[in-house]
TORKOL-4160 file (C-alpha; in steps of 0.2 Angstrom, whole numbers, padded with zeros to 4 digits, m for minus):
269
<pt num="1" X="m0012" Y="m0052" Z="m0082"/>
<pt num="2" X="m0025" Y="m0053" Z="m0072"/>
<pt num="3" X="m0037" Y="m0036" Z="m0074"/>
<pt num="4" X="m0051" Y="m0047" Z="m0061"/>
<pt num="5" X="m0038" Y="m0043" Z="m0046"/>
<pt num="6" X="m0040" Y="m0029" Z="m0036"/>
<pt num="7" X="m0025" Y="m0021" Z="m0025"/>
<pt num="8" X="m0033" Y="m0012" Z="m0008"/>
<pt num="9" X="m0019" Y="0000" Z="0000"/>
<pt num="10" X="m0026" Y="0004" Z="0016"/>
<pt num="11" X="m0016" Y="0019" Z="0026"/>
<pt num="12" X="m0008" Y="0019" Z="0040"/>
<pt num="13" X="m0018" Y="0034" Z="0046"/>
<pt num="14" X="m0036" Y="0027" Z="0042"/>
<pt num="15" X="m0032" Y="0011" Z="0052"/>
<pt num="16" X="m0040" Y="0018" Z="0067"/>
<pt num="17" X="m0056" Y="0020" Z="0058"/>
<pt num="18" X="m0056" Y="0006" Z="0045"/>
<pt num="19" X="m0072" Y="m0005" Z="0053"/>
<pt num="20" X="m0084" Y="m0003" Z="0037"/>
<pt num="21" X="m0066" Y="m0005" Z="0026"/>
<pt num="22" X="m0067" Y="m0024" Z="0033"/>
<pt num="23" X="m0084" Y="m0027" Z="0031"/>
<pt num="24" X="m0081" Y="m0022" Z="0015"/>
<pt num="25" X="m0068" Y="m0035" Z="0008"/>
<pt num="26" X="m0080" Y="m0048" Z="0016"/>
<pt num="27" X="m0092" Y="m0043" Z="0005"/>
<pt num="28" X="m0080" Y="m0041" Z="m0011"/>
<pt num="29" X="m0073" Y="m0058" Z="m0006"/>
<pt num="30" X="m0091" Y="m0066" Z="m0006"/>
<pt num="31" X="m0097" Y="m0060" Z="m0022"/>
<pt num="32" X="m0080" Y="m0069" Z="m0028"/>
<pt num="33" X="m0069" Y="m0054" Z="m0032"/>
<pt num="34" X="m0050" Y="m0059" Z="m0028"/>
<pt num="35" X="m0043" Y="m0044" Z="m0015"/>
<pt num="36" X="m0026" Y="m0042" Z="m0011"/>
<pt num="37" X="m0023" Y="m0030" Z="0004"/>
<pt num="38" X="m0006" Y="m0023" Z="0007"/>
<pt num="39" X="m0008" Y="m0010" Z="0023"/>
<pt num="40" X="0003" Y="0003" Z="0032"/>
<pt num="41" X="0005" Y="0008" Z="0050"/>
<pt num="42" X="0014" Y="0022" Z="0052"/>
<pt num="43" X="0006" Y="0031" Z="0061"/>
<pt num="44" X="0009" Y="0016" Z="0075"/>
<pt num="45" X="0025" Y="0016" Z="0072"/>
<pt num="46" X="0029" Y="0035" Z="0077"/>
<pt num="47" X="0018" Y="0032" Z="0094"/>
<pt num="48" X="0027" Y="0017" Z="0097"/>
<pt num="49" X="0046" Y="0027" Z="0095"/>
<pt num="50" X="0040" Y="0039" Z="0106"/>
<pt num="51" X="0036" Y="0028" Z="0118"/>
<pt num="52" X="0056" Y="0023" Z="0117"/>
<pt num="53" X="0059" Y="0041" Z="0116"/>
<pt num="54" X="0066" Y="0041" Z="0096"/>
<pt num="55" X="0060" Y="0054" Z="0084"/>
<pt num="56" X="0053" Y="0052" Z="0066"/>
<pt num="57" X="0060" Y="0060" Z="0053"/>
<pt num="58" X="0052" Y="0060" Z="0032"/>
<pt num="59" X="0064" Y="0063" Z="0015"/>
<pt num="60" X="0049" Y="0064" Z="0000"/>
<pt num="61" X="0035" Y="0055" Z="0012"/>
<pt num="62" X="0045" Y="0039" Z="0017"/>
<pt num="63" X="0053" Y="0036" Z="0034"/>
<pt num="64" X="0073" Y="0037" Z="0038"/>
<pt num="65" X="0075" Y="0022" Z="0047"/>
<pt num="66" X="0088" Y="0017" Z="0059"/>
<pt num="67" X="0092" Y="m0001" Z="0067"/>
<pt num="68" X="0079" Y="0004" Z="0083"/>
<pt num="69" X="0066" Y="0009" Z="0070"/>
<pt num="70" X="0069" Y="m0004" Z="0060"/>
<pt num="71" X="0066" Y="m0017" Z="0074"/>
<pt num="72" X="0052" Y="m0007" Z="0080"/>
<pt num="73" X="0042" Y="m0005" Z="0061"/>
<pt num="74" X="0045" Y="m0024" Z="0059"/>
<pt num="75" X="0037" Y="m0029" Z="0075"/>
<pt num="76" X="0021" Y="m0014" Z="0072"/>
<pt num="77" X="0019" Y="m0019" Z="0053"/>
<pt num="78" X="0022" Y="m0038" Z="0053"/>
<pt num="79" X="0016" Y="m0042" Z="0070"/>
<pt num="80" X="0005" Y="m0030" Z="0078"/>
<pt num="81" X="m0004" Y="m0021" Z="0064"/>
<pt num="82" X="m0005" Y="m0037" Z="0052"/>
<pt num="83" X="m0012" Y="m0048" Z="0066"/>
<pt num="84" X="m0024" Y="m0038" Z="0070"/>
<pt num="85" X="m0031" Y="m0036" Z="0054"/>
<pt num="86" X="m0032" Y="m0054" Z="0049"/>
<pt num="87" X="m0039" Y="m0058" Z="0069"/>
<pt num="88" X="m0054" Y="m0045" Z="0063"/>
<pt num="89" X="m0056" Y="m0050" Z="0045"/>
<pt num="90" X="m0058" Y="m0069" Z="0054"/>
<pt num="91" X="m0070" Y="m0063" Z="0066"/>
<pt num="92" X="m0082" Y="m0053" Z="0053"/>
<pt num="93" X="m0081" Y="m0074" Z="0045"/>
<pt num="94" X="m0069" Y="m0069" Z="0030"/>
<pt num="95" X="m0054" Y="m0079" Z="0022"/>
<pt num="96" X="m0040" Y="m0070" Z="0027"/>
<pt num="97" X="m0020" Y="m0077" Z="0027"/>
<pt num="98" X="m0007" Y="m0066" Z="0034"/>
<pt num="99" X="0011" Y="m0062" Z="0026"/>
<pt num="100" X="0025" Y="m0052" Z="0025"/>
<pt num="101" X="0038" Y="m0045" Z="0013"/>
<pt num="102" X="0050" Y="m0059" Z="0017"/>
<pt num="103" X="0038" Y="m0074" Z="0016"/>
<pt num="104" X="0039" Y="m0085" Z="0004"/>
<pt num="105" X="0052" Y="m0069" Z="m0004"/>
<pt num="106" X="0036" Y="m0061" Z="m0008"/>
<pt num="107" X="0047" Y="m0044" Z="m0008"/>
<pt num="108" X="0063" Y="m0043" Z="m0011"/>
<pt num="109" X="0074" Y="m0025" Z="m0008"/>
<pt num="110" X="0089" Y="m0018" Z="m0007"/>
<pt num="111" X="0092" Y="m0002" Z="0004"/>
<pt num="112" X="0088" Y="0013" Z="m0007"/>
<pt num="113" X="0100" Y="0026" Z="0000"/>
<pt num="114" X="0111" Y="0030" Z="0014"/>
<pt num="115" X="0100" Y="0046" Z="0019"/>
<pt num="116" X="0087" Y="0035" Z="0022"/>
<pt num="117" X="0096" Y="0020" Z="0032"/>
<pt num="118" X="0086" Y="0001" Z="0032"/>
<pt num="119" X="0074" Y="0010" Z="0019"/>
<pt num="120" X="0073" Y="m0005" Z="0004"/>
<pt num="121" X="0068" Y="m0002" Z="m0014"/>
<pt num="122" X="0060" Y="m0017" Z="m0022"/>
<pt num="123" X="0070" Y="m0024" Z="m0035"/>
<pt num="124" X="0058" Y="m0040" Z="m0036"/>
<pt num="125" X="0041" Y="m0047" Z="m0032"/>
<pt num="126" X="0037" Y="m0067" Z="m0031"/>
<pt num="127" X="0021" Y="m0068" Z="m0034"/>
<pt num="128" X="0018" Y="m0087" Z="m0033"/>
<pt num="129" X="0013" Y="m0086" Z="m0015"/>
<pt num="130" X="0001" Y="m0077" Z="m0019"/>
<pt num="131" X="m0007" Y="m0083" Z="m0032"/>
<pt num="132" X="m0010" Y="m0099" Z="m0023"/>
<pt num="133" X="m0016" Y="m0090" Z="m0010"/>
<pt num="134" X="m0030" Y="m0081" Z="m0022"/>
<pt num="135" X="m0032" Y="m0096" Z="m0032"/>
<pt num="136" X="m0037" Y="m0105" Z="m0013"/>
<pt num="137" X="m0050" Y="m0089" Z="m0010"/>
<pt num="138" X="m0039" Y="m0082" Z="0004"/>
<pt num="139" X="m0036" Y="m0064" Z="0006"/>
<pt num="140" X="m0017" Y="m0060" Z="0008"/>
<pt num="141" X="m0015" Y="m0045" Z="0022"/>
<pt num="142" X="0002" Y="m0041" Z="0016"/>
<pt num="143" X="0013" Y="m0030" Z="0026"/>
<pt num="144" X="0031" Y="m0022" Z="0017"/>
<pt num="145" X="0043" Y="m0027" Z="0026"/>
<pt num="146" X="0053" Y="m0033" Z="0014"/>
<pt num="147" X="0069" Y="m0048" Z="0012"/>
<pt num="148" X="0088" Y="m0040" Z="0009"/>
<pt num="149" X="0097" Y="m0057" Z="0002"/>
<pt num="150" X="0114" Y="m0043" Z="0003"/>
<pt num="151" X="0115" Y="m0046" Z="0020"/>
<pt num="152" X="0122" Y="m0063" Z="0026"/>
<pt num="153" X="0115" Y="m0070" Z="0040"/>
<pt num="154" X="0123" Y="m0064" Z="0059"/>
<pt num="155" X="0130" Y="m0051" Z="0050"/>
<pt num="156" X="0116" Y="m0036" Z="0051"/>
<pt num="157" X="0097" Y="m0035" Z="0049"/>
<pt num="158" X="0093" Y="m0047" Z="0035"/>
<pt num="159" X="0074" Y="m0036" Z="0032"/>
<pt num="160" X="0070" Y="m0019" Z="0027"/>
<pt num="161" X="0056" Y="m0007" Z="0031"/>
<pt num="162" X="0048" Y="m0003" Z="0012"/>
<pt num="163" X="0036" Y="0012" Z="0011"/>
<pt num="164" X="0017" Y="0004" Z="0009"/>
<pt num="165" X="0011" Y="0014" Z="m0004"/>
<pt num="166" X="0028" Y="0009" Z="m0015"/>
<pt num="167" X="0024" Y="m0010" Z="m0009"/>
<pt num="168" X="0007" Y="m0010" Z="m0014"/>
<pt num="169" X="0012" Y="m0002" Z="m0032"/>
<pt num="170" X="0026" Y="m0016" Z="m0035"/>
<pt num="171" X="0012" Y="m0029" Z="m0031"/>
<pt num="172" X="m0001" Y="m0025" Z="m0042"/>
<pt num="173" X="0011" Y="m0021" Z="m0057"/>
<pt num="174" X="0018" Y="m0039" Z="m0054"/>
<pt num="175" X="m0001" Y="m0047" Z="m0051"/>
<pt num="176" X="m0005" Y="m0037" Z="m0068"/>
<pt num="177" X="m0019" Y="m0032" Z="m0058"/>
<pt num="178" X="m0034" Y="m0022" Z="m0066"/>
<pt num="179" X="m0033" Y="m0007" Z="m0053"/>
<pt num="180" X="m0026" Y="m0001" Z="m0036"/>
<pt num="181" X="m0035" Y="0010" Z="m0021"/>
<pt num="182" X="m0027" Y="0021" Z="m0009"/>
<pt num="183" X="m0038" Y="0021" Z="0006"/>
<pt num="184" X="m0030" Y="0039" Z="0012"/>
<pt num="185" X="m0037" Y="0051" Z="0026"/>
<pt num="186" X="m0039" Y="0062" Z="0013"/>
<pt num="187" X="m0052" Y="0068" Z="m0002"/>
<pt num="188" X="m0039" Y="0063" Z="m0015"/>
<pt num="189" X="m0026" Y="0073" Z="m0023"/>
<pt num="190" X="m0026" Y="0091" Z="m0024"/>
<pt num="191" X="m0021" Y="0106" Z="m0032"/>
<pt num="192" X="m0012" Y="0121" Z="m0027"/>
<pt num="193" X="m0030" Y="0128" Z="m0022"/>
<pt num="194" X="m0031" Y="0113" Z="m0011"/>
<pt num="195" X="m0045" Y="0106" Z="m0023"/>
<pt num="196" X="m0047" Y="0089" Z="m0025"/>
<pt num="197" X="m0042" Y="0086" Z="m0045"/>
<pt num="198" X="m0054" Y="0070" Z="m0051"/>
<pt num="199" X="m0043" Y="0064" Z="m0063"/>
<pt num="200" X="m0022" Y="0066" Z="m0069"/>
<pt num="201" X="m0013" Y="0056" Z="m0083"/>
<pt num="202" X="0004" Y="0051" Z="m0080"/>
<pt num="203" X="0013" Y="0066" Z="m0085"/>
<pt num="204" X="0001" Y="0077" Z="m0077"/>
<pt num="205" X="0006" Y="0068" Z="m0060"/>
<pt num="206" X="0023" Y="0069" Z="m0062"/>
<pt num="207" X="0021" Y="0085" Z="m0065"/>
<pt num="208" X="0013" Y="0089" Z="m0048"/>
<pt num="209" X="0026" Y="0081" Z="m0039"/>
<pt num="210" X="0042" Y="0090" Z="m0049"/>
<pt num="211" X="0031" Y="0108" Z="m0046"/>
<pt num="212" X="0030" Y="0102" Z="m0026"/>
<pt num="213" X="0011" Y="0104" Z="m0027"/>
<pt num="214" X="0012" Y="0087" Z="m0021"/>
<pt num="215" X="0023" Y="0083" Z="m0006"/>
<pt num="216" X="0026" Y="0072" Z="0008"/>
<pt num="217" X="0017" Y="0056" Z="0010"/>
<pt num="218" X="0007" Y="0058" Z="m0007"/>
<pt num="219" X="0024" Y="0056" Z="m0018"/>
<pt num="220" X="0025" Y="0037" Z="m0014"/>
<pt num="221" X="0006" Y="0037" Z="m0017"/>
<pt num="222" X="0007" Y="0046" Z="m0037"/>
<pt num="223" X="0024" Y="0038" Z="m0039"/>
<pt num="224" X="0015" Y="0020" Z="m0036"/>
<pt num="225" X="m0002" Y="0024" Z="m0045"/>
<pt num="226" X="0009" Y="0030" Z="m0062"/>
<pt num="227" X="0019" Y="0014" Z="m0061"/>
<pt num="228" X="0003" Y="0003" Z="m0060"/>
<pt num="229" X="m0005" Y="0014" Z="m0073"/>
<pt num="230" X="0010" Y="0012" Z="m0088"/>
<pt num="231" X="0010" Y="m0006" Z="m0081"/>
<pt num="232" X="m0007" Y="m0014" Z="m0081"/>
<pt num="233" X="m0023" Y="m0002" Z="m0075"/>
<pt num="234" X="m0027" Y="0014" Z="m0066"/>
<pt num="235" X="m0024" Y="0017" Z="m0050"/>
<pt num="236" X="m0037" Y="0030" Z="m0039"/>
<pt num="237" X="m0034" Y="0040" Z="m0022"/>
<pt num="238" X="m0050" Y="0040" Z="m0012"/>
<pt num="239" X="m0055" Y="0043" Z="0006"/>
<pt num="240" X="m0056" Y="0030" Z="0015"/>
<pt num="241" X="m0066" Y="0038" Z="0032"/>
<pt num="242" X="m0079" Y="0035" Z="0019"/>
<pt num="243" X="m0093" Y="0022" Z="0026"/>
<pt num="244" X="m0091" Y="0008" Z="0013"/>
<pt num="245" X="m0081" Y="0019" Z="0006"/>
<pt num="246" X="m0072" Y="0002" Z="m0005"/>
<pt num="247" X="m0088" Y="m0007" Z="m0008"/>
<pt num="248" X="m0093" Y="0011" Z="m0016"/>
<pt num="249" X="m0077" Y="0012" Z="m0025"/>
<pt num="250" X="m0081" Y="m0005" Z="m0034"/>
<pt num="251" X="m0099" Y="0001" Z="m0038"/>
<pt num="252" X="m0098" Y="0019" Z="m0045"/>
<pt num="253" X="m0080" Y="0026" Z="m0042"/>
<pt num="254" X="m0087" Y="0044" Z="m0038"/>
<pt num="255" X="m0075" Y="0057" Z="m0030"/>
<pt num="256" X="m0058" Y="0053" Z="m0024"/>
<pt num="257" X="m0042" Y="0053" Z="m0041"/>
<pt num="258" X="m0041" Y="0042" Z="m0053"/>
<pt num="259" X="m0023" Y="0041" Z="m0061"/>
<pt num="260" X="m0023" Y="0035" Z="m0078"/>
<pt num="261" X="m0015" Y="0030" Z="m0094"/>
<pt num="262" X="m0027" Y="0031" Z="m0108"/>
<pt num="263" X="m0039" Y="0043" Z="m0110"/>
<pt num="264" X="m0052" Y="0029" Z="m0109"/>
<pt num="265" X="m0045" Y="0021" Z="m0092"/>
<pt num="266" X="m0050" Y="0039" Z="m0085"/>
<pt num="267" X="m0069" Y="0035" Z="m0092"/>
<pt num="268" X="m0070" Y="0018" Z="m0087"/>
<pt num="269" X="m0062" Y="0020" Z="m0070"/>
């Protein structure tokens, strides 16, 4: 295990406003805490398949994906998006490394279900890669677009577009990583009431998502924090339009949701 890594999800729909959110693992990765970074774009992704004049449609918060939306979340996630981050983490002086799903087999998936098309579920992480890159002091920028080894080559897309928020859950269970953030466009997660709730255990989580108090992009969100929780830490929902709102996560973990296993995760997270 290792409880000293820290998994950052930052959200599709906070990218646009995500400046202190850099700074921020250049700070964490000077004071020599290990980061990895796995981040969406989805938001990118829907402007872009406009632009080609292709709608968006959700099941339970993830995106049905045809062959055009596949091509087009592929080149957003792992080209546009990703090399942008790493080009601005390089210019605020960081260690930054870029990958995908598919490098090294970081991620491997196979499709999930036919309602949702090249949608993959993870059925194994690699973690080697990134170990050495840690272990180097690099931060790994990971986008999920993941490797499908079902498909032989010439014969059909050979990747699969994997929800962020379930990415970044699969990661840190396999790193045995000490707790995953959500940097959402959002307080954290909230009741009927629309009140943010500070804290949920695993069955109170599920609960919210089979009473459909929690919908839509937050499902892959709880989904992910309960399986990082039962695996290794706690996992927390915070808002991250936030100045510094990582850096302040690190330091005092006020307001946002902390989803945890053990009573005593909840008053240590």
């Amino acid at each position: 295990m290792n409880k000293h890594i820290l998994v950052v999800k930052i959200g599709g729909s906070t990218l646009g406003q995500h400046d202190t959110t850099l700074q921020d693992l250049v700070d964490l990765q000077k004071r020599g805490i290990p980061v990895v970074v796995v981040h969406g774009g989805g938001k990118i992704i829907t402007e872009w398949l406009g632009k080609l004049s292709s709608t968006s449609q959700f099941v339970k918060g993830e995106r049905v994906t045809d062959e055009v939306g596949l091509e087009v979340a592929t080149a957003v996630l792992a080209g546009l998006v990703n090399t942008e981050l790493v080009a601005n983490l390089n210019a605020l002086k960081a260690k930054a490394i870029g990958l995908s799903g598919v490098d090294g087999c970081l991620l491997t998936a196979k499709v999930k279900n036919s309602e949702l098309g090249y949608v993959g579920d993870i059925e194994k992480v690699d973690i080697d890669l990134l170990n050495m890159i840690i272990e180097a002091g690099y931060i790994p920028i990971i986008s999920s677009i993941s490797y499908n080894p079902a498909v032989k080559p010439g014969s059909g897309p050979q990747v699969l577009n994997v929800n962020a928020d379930v990415a970044a859950g699969e990661i840190a269970a396999a790193l045995g990583a000490g707790k995953l953030i959500f940097l959402t466009d959002i307080g954290g997660v909230c009741d009927k009431k629309g009140q943010v709730i500070a804290s949920l255990s695993v069955q109170e989580a599920e609960e919210l998502i089979v009473s459909g108090v929690a919908s839509k992009g937050m499902i892959p969100k709880i989904n992910s924090g309960i399986r990082v929780t039962v695996a290794t830490g706690i996992a927390r929902i915070i808002d991250g339009r936030r100045p510094h709102a990582l850096l302040h996560e690190i330091e005092n973990s006020e307001g946002g949701t902390t989803i945890y296993n053990k009573l005593s995760e909840a008053k240590n997270g």
